[in-house]
C-alpha atoms as a printed R data frame, in Angstrom:
    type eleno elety resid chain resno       x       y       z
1   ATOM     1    CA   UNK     A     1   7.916 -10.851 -35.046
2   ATOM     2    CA   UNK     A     2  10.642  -9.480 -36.919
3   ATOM     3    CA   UNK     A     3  13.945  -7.865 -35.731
4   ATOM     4    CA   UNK     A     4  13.770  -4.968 -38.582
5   ATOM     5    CA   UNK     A     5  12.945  -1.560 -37.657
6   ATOM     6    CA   UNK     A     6  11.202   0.380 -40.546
7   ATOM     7    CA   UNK     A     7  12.440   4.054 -41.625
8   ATOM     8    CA   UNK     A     8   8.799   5.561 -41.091
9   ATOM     9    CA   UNK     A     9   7.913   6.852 -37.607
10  ATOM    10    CA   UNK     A    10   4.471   6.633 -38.322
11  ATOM    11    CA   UNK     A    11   2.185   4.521 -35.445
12  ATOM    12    CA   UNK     A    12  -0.698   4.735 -38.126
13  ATOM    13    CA   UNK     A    13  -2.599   7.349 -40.126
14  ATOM    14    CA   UNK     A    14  -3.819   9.375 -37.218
15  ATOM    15    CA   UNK     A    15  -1.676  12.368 -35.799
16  ATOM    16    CA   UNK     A    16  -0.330  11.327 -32.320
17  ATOM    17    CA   UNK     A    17   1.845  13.981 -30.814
18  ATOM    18    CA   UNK     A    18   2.203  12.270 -27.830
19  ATOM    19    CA   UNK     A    19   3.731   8.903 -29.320
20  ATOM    20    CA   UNK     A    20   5.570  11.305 -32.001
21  ATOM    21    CA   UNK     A    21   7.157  12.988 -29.012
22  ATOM    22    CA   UNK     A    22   8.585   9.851 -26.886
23  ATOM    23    CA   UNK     A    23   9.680   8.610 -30.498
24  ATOM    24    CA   UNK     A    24   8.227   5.354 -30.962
25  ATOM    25    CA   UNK     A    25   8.727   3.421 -34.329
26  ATOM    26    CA   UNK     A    26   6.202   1.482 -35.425
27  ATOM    27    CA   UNK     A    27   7.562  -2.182 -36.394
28  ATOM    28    CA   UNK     A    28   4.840  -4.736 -37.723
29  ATOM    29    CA   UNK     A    29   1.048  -4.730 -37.537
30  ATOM    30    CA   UNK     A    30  -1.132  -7.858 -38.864
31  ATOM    31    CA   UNK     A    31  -3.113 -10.320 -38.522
32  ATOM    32    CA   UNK     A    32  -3.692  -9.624 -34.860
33  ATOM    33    CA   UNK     A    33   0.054  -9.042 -34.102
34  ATOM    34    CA   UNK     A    34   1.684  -5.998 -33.618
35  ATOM    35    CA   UNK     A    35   5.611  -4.448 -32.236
36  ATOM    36    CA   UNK     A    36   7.017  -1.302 -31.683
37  ATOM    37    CA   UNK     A    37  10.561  -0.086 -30.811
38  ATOM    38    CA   UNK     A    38  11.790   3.195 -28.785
39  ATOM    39    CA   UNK     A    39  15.105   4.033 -28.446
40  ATOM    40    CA   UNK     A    40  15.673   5.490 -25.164
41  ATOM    41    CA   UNK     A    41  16.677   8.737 -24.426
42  ATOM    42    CA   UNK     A    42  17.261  10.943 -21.446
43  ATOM    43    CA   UNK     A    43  13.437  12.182 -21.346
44  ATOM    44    CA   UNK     A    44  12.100   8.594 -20.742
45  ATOM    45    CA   UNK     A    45  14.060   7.758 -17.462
46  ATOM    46    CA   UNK     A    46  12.671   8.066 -13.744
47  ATOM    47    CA   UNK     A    47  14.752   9.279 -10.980
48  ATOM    48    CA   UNK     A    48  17.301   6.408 -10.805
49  ATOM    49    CA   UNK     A    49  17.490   6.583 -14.706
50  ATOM    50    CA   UNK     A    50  16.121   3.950 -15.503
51  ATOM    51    CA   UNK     A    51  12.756   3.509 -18.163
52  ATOM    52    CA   UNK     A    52   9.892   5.194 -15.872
53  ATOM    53    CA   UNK     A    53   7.049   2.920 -15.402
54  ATOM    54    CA   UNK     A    54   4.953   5.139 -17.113
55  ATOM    55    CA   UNK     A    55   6.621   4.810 -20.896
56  ATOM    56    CA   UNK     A    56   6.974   1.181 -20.345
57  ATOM    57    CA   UNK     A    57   2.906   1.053 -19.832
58  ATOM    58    CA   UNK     A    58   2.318   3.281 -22.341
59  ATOM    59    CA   UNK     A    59   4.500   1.266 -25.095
60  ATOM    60    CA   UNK     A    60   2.030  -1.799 -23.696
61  ATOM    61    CA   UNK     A    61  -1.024   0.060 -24.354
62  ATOM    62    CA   UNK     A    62  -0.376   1.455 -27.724
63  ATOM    63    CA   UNK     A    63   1.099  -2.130 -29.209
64  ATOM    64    CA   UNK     A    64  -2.168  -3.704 -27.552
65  ATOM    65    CA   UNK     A    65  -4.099  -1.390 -29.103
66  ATOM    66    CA   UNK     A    66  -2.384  -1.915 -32.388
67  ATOM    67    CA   UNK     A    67  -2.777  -5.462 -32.277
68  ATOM    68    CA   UNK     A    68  -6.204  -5.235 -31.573
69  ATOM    69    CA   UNK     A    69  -7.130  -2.337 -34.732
70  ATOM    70    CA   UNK     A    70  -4.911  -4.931 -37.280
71  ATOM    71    CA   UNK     A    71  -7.896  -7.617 -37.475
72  ATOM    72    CA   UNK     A    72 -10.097  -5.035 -39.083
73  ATOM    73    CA   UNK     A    73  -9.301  -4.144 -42.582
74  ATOM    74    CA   UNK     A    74 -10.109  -0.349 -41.415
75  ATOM    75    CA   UNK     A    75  -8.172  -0.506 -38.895
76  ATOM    76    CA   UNK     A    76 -10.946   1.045 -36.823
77  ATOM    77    CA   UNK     A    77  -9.955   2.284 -33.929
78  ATOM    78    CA   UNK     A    78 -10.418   1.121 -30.267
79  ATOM    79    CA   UNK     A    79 -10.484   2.376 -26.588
80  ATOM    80    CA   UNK     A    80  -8.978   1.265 -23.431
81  ATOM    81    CA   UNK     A    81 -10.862  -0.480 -21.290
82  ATOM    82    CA   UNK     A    82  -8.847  -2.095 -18.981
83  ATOM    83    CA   UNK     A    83  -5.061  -2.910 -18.570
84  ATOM    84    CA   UNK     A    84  -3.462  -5.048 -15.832
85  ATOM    85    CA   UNK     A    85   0.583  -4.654 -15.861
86  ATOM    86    CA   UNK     A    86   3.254  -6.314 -14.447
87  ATOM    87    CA   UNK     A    87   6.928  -5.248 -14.026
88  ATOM    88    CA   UNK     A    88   9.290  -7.363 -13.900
89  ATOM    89    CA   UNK     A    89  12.560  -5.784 -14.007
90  ATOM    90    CA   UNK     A    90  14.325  -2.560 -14.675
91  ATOM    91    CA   UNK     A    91  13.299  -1.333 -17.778
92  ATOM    92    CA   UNK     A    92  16.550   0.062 -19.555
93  ATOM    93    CA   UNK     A    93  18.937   2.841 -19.829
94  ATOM    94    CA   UNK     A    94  19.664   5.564 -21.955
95  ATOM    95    CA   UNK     A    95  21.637   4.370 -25.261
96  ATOM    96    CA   UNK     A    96  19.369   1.482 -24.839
97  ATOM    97    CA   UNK     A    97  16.223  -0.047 -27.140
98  ATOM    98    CA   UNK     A    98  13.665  -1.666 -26.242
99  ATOM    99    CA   UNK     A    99  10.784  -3.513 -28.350
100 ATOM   100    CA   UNK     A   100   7.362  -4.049 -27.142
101 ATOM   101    CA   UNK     A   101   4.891  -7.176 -28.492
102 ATOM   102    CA   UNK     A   102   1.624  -7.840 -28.737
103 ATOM   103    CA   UNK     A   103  -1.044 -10.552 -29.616
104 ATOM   104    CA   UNK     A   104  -4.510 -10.443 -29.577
105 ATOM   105    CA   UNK     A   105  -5.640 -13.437 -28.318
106 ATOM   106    CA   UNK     A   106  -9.789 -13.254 -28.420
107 ATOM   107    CA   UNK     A   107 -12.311 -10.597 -30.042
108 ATOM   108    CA   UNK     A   108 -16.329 -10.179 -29.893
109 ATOM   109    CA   UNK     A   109 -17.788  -7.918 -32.146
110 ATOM   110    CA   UNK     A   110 -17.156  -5.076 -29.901
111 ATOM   111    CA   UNK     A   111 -14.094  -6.135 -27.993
112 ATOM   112    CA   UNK     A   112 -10.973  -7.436 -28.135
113 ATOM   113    CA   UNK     A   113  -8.318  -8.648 -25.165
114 ATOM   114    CA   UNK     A   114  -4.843  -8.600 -25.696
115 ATOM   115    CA   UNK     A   115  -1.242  -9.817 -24.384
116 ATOM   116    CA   UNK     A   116   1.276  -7.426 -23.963
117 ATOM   117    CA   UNK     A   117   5.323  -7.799 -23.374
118 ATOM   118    CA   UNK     A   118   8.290  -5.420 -23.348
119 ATOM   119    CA   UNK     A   119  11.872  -6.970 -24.335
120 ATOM   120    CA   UNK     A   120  14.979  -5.135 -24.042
121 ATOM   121    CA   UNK     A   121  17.396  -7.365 -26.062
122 ATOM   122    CA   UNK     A   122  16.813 -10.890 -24.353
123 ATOM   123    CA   UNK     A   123  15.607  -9.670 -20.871
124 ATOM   124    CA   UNK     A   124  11.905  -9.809 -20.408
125 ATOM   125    CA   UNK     A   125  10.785  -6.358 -18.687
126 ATOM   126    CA   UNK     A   126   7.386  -6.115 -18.533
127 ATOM   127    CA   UNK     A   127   4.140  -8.286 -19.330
128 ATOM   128    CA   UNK     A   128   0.177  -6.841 -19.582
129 ATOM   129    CA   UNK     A   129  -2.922  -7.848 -20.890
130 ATOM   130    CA   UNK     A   130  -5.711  -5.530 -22.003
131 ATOM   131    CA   UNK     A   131  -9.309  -5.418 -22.944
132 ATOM   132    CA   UNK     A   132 -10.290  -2.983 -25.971
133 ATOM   133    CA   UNK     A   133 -13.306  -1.843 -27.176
134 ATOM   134    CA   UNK     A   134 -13.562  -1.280 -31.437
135 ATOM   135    CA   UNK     A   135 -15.161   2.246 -31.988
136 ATOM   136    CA   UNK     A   136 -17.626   2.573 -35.206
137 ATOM   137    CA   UNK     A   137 -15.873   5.096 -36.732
138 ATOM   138    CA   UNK     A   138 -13.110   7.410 -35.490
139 ATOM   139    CA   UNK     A   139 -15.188  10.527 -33.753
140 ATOM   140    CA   UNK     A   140 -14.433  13.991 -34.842
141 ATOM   141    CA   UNK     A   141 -13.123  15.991 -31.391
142 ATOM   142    CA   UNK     A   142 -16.751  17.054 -30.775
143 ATOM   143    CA   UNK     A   143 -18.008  13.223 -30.781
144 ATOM   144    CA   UNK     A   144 -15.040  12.502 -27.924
145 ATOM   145    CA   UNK     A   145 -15.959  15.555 -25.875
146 ATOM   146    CA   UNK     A   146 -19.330  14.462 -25.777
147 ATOM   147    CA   UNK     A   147 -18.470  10.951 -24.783
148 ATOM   148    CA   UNK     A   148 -16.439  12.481 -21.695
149 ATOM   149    CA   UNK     A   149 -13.312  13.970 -22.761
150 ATOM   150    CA   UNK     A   150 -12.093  17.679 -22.313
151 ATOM   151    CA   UNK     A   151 -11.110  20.220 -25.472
């Protein structure tokens, strides 16, 4: 994976305010591979200010997930299924940066499983593995209400 970080804050084509507002920047995503960077900042610290566990597994989940959408041409996109995570130390500070990794490892034609880590410069933070599931087509809101979410 490559130590560059892009200009463009863009995750991919779809409108993410969530990801938009904990400011990750997208890094690579091909060929099953896929990194991310965040720079940390006040908002993404727990109560002993350090990363909360909760930006570290979301940083997991969305470079899974972006692993898994880069072996489709159409980068269609996929679902969480499941996601095992395991930290292993603290995860940073503010003024710090950390990168998250990902490979995916195996696919069917409806799922794929992928390996997750979290570096902050040479200290290993965090590992996970995940199991996605491709969608046909991105749903319009009405599609994802009916298949259980909320408006």
């Amino acid at each position: 994976m490559s130590d560059s970080v892009p200009n463009s804050n863009v995750i991919s084509q779809i409108e993410n305010p969530f990801l938009d507002y904990l400011g990750i920047v997208s890094g690579e995503m091909k060929e099953g591979k896929a990194n991310l960077f965040l720079d940390l900042h006040h908002h993404h610290m727990n109560s002993w200010q350090i990363t909360h566990g909760g930006v570290l597994m979301t940083l997991l989940d969305v470079v899974m997930a972006m692993a898994g959408r880069s072996l489709h041409d159409d980068q269609k996109g996929v679902v969480t299924v499941e996601m095992k995570t395991t930290f292993l130390q603290p995860g940073g500070v503010v003024g710090g940066r950390l990168e998250a990794r990902s490979v995916a490892f195996h696919q069917s034609t409806t799922m794929c499983f992928c390996d997750g880590e979290i570096w902050s410069g040479d200290k290993l933070v965090a590992k996970a593995m995940g199991t996605y599931k491709y969608l046909r087509s991105l749903k319009s809101k009405a599609g994802l209400v009916k298949m259980g979410g909320s408006d």
